[in-house]
Backbone bond lengths (Angstrom), bond angles and torsions (degrees), N, CA, C in turn:
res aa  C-N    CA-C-N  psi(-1)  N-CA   C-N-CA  omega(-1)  CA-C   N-CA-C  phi
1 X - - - 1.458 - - 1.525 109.46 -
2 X 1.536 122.87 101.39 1.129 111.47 166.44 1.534 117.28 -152.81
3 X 1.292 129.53 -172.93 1.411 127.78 -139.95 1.402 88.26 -124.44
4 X 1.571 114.34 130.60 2.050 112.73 158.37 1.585 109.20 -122.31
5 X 1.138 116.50 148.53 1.189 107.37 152.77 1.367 119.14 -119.96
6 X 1.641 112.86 134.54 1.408 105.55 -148.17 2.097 65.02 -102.80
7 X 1.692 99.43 159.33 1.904 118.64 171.17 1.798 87.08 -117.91
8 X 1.478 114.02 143.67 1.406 109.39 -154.70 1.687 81.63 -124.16
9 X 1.363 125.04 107.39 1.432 108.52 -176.09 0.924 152.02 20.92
10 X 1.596 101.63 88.10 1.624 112.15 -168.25 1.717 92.84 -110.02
11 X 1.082 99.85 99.12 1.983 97.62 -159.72 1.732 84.24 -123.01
12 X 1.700 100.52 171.05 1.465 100.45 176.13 1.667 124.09 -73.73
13 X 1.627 101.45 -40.64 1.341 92.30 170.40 1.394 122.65 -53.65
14 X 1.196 141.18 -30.65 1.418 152.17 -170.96 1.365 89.38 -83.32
15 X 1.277 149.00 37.74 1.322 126.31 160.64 1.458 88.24 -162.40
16 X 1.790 112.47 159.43 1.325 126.30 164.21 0.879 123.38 -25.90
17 X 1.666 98.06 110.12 2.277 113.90 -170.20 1.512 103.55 97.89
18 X 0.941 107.06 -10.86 1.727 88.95 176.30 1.474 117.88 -101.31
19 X 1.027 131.08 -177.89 1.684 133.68 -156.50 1.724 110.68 -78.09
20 X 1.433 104.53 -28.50 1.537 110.85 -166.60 2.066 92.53 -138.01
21 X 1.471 105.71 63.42 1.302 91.76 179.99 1.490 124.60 -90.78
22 X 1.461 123.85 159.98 0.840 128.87 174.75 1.843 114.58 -115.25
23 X 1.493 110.03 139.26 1.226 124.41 -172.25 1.864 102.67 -59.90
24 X 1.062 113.84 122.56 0.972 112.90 151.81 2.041 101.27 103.57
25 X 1.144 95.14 24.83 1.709 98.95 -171.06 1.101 124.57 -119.73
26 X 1.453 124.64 11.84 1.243 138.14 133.82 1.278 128.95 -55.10
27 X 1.337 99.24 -62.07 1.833 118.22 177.25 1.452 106.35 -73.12
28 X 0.937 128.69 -29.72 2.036 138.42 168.33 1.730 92.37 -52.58
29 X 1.669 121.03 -58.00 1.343 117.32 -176.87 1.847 110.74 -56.11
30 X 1.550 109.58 -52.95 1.639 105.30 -178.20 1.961 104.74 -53.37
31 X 1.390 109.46 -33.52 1.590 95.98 -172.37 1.427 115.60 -71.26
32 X 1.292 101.63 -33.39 1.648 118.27 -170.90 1.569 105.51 -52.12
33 X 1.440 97.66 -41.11 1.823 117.61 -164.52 1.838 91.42 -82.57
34 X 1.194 142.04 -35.60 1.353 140.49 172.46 1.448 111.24 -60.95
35 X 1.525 121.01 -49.21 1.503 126.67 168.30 1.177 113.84 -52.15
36 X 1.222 121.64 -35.32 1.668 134.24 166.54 1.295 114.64 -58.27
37 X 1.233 110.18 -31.92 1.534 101.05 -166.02 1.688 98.13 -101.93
38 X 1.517 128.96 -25.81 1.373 123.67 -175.49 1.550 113.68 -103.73
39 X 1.672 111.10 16.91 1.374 103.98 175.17 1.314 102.07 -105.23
40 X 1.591 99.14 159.81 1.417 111.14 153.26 1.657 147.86 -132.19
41 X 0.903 84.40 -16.35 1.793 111.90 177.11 1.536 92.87 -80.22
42 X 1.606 151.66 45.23 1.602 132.32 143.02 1.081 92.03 -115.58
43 X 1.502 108.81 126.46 1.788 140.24 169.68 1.419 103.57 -66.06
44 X 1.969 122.76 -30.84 1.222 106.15 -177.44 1.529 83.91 -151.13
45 X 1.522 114.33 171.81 1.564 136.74 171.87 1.088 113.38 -136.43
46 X 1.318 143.03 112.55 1.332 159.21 -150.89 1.614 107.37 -141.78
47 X 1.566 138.79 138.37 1.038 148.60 -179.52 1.083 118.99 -130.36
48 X 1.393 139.07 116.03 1.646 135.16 167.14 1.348 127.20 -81.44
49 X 1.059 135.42 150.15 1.716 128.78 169.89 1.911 90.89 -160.74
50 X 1.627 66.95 135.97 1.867 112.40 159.26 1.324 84.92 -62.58
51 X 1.743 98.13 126.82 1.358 120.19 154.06 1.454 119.40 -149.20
52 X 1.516 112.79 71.98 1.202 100.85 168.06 1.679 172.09 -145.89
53 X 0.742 100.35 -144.18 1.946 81.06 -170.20 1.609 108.68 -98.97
54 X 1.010 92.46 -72.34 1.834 102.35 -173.69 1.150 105.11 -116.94
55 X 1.616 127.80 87.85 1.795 108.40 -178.49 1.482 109.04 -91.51
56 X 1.489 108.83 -4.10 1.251 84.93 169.17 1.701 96.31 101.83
57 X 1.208 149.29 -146.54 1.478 173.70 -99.05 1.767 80.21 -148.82
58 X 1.040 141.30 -58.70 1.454 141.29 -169.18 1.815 96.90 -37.46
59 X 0.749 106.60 -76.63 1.890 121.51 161.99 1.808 109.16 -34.73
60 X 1.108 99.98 103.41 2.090 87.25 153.08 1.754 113.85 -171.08
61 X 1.040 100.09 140.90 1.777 103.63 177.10 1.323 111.67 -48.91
62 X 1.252 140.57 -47.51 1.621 126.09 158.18 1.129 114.37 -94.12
63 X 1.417 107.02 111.18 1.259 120.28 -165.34 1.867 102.05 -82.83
64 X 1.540 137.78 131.48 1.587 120.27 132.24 0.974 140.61 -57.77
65 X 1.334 121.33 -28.02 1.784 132.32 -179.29 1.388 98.80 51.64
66 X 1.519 101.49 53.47 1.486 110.16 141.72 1.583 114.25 -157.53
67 X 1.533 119.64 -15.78 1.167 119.36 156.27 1.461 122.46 -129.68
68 X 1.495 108.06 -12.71 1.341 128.93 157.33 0.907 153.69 -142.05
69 X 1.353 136.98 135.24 2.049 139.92 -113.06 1.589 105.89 -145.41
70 X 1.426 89.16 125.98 1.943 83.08 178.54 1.768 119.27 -43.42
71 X 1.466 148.41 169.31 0.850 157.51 -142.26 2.195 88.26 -89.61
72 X 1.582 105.99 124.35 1.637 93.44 179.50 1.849 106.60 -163.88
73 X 0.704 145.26 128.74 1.364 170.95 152.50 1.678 106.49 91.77
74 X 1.358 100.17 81.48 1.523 130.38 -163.67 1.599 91.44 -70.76
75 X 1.293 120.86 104.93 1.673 110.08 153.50 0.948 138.85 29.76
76 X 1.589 155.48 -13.71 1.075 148.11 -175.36 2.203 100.51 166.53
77 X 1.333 104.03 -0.28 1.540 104.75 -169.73 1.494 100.18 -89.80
78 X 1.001 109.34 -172.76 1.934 127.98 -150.48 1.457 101.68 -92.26
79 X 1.294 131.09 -27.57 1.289 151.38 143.44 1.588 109.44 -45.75
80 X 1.056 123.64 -49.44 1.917 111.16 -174.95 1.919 91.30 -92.58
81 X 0.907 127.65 -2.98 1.518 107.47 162.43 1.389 128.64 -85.65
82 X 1.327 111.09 154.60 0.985 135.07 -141.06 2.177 91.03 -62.71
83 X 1.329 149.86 177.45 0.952 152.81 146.97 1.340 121.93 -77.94
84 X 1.449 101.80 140.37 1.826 105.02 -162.91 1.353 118.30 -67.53
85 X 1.455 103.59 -23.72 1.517 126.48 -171.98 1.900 89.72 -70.98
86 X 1.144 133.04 -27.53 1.155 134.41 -176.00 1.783 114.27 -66.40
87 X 1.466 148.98 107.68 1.108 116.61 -179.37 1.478 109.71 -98.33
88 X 1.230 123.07 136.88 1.395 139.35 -150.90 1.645 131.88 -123.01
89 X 2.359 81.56 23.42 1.611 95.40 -179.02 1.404 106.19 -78.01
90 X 1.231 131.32 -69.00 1.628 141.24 -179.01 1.709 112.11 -57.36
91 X 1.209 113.51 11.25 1.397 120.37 169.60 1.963 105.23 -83.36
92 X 1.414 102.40 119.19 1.825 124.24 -167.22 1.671 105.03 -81.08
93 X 1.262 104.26 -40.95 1.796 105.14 -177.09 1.477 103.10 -168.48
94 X 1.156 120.71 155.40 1.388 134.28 156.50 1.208 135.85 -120.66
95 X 1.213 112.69 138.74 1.868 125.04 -164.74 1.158 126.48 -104.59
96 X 1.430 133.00 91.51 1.441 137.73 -153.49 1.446 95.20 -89.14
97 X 1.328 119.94 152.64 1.243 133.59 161.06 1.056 127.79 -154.69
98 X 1.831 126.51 170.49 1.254 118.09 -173.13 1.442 134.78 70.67
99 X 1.391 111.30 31.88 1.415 143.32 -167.64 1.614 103.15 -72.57
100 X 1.503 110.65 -33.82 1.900 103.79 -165.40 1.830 70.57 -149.81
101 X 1.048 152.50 11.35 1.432 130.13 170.02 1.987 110.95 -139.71
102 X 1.398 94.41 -158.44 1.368 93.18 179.91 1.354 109.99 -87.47
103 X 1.506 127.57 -39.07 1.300 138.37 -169.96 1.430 117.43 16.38
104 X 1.552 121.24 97.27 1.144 148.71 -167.27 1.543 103.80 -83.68
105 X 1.530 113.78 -57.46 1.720 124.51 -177.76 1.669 94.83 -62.84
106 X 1.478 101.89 146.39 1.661 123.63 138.01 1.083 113.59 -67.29
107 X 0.975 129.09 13.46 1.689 121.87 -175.16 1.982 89.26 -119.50
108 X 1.223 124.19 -3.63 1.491 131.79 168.52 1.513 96.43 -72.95
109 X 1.031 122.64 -22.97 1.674 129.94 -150.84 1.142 95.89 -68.98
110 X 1.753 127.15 159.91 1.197 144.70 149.81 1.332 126.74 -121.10
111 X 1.043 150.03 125.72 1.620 155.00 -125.83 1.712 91.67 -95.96
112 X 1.501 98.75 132.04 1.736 109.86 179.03 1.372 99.51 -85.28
113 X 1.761 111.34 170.28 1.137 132.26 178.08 1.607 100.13 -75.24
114 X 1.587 104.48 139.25 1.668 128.62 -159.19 1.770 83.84 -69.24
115 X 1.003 108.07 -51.37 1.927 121.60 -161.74 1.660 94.78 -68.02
116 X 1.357 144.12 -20.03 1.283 137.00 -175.79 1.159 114.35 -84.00
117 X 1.684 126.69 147.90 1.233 139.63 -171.69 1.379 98.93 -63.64
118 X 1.619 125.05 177.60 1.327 119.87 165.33 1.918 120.21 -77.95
119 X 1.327 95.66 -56.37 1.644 96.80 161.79 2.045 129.88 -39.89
120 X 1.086 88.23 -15.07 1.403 101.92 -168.42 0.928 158.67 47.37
121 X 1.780 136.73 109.18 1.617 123.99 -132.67 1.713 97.95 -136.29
122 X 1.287 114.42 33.62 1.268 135.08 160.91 1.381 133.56 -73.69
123 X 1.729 117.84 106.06 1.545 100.36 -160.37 1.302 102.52 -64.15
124 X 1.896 99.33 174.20 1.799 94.27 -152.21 1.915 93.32 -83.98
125 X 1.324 123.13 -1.34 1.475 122.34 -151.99 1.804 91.53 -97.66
126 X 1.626 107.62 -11.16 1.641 105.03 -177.61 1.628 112.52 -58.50
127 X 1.174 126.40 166.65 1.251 119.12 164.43 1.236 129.09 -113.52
128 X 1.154 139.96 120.84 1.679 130.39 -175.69 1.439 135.81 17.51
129 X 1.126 84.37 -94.62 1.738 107.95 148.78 1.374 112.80 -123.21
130 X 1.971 81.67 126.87 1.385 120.19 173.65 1.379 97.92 -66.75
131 X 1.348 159.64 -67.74 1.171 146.65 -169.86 1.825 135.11 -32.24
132 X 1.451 97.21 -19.88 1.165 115.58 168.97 1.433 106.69 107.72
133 X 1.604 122.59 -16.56 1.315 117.68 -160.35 1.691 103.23 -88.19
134 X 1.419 85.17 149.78 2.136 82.23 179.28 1.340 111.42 -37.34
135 X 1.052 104.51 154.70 1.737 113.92 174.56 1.461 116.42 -83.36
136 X 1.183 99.05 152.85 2.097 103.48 -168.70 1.870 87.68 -89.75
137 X 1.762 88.14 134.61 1.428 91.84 164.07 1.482 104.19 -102.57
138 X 1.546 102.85 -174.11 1.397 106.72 -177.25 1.705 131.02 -60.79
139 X 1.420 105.78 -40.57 1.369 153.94 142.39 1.821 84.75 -18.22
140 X 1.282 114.87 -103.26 1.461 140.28 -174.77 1.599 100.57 -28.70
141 X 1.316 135.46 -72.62 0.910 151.38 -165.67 1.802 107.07 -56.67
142 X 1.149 101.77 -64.10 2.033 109.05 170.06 1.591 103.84 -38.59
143 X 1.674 115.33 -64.35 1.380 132.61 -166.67 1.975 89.30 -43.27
144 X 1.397 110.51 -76.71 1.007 126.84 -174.69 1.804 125.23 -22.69
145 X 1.548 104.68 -50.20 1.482 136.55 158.38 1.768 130.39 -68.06
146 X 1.711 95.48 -9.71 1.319 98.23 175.12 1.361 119.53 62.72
147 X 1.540 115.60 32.88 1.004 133.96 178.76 1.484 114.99 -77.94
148 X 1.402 111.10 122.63 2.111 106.84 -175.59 1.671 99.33 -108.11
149 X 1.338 102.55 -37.20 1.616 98.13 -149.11 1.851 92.50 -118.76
150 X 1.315 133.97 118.39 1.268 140.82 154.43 1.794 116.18 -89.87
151 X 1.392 114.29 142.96 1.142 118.35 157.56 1.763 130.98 -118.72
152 X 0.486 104.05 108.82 1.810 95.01 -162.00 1.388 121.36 -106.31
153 X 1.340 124.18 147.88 1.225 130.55 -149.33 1.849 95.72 -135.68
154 X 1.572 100.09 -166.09 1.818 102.14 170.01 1.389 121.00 92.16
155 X 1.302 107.63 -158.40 1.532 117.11 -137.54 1.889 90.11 -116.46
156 X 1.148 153.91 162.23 1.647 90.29 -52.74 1.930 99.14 -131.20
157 X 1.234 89.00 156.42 1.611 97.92 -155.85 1.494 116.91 -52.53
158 X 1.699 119.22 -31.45 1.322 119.04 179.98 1.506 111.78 -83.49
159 X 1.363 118.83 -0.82 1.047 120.26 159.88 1.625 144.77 -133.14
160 X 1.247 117.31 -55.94 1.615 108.03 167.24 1.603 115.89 -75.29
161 X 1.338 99.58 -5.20 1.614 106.06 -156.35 1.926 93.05 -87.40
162 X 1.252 88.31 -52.60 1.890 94.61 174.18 1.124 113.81 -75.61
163 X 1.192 139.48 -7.56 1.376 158.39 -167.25 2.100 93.78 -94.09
164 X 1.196 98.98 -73.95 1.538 91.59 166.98 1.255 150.83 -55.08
165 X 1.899 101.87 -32.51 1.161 107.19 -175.94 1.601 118.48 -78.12
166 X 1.545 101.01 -26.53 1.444 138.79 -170.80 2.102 82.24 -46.73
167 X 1.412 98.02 -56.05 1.776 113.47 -146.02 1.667 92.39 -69.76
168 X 1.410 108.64 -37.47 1.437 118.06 -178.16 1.487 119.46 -51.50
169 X 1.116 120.90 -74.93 1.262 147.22 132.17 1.679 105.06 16.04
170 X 1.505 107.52 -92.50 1.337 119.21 -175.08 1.617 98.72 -60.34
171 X 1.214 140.58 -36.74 1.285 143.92 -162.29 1.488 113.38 -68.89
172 X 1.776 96.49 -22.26 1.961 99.75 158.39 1.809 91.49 120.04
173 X 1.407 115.61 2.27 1.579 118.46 -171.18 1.292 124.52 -84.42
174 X 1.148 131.88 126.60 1.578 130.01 157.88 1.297 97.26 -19.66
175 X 1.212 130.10 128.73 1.347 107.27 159.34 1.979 113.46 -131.20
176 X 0.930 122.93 152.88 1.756 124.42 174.20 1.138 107.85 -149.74
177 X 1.451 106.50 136.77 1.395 123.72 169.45 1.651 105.86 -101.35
178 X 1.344 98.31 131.46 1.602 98.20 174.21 1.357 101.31 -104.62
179 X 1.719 106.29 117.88 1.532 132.75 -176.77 1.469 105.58 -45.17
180 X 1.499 107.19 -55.64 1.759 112.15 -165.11 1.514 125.03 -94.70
181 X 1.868 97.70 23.62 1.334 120.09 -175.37 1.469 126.15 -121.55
182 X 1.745 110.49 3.88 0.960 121.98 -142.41 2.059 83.39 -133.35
183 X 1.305 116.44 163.05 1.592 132.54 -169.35 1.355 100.43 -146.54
184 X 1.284 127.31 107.94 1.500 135.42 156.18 1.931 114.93 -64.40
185 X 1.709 98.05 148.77 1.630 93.65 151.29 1.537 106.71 -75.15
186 X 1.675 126.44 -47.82 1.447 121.97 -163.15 1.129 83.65 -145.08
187 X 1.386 86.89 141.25 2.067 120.77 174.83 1.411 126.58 -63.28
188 X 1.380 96.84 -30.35 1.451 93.55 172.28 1.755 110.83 -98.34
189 X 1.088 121.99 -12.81 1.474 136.77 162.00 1.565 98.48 -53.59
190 X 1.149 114.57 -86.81 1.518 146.53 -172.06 2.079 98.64 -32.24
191 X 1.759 96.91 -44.47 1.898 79.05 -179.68 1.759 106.27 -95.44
192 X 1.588 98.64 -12.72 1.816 84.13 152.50 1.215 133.57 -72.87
193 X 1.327 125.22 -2.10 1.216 145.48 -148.69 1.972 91.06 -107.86
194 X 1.183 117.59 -56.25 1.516 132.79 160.19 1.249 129.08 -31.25
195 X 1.573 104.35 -63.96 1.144 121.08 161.06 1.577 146.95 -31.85
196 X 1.710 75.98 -57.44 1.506 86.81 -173.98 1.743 113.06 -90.25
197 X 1.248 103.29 -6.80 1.635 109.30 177.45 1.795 103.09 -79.69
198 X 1.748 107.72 -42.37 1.263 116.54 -178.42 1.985 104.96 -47.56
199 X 1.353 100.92 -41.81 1.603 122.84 178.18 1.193 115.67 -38.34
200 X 1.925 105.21 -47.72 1.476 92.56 -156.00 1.659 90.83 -113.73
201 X 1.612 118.77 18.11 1.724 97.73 172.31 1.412 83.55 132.84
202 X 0.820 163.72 -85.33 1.970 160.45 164.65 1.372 89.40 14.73
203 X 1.402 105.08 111.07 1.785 116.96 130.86 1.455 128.15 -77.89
204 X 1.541 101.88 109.83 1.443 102.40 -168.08 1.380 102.10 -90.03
205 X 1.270 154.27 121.99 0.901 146.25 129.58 1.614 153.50 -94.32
């Protein structure tokens, strides 16, 4: 029985100056890093980031910004790392995703190499694990930790954030969204985004 809180891409592009920013996702990183420092009850801290290569249709010069997003947290560039405002000592593992697709959930994620920086300086052609054995998803990794109850925070609520919690949820997890931890693209997206997690079992708080 124990407690994670997964931070759902708090990367540079996702915040002021980056390619696909969101209002308010700089200062989302300084709070995130304050919750860090005045909590105590998470058994583990886990972080995801978009990293990717070829998504495919996820990528396009006219963007909709609803199924497709200007070009943003490229594989291994300064843009898919994590934000400085983020502090990234008590962080346990991180879960990359969205390598050849759109992959919205942290639960798309696959667990980085223990020996890699957080920003990440891994060519993009490496594979997970070098050992050969399947790669731990996020999913895998919680199970593994005896993880029941997640709370999740981050970047950005109408999308990876509901995208995860959604997966959490169904995946059999405690799950909570922390309201005053979380950064929308759009406001009225962002409290449909609330809603409908509150809908299916999400404690929003």
């Amino acid at each position: 029985m124990a407690k994670a809180l997964i931070i759902v891409d708090v990367q540079n592009d996702f915040c002021e100056g980056g390619s696909l920013a969101v209002t308010g996702g700089a200062d989302l990183a300084t709070e995130i890093t304050e919750l860090l420092s005045e909590a105590t009850d998470f058994d583990f801290i886990v972080a995801t980031q978009d990293w990717h290569i070829d998504p495919g249709t996820h990528f396009s010069e006219t963007p909709d910004y609803v199924k497709s997003w200007p070009v943003h947290c490229v594989a291994g560039s300064k843009g898919a790392a994590l934000h400085r405002n983020l502090d990234t000592e008590d962080i346990d593992a991180y879960f990359r995703k969205g390598k050849f697709d759109a992959a919205y959930s942290g639960f798309d994620g696959l667990l980085a190499p223990e020996d890699e920086v957080a920003v990440g300086e891994r060519e993009a052609h490496e594979s997970a694990d070098e050992d050969g054995d399947a790669p731990t998803s996020l999913d895998d990794w919680l199970r593994e930790n005896d993880v029941d109850d997640v709370v999740i925070v981050g970047i950005a609520t109408d999308h990876c954030v509901r995208a995860t919690a959604l997966d959490a949820i169904n995946a059999g997890y405690n799950t909570t969204v922390l309201r005053d931890y979380v950064a929308g693209v759009d406001d009225d997206a962002s409290e449909e985004a609330l809603e409908e997690l509150e809908d299916a079992g999400v404690e929003v708080k």
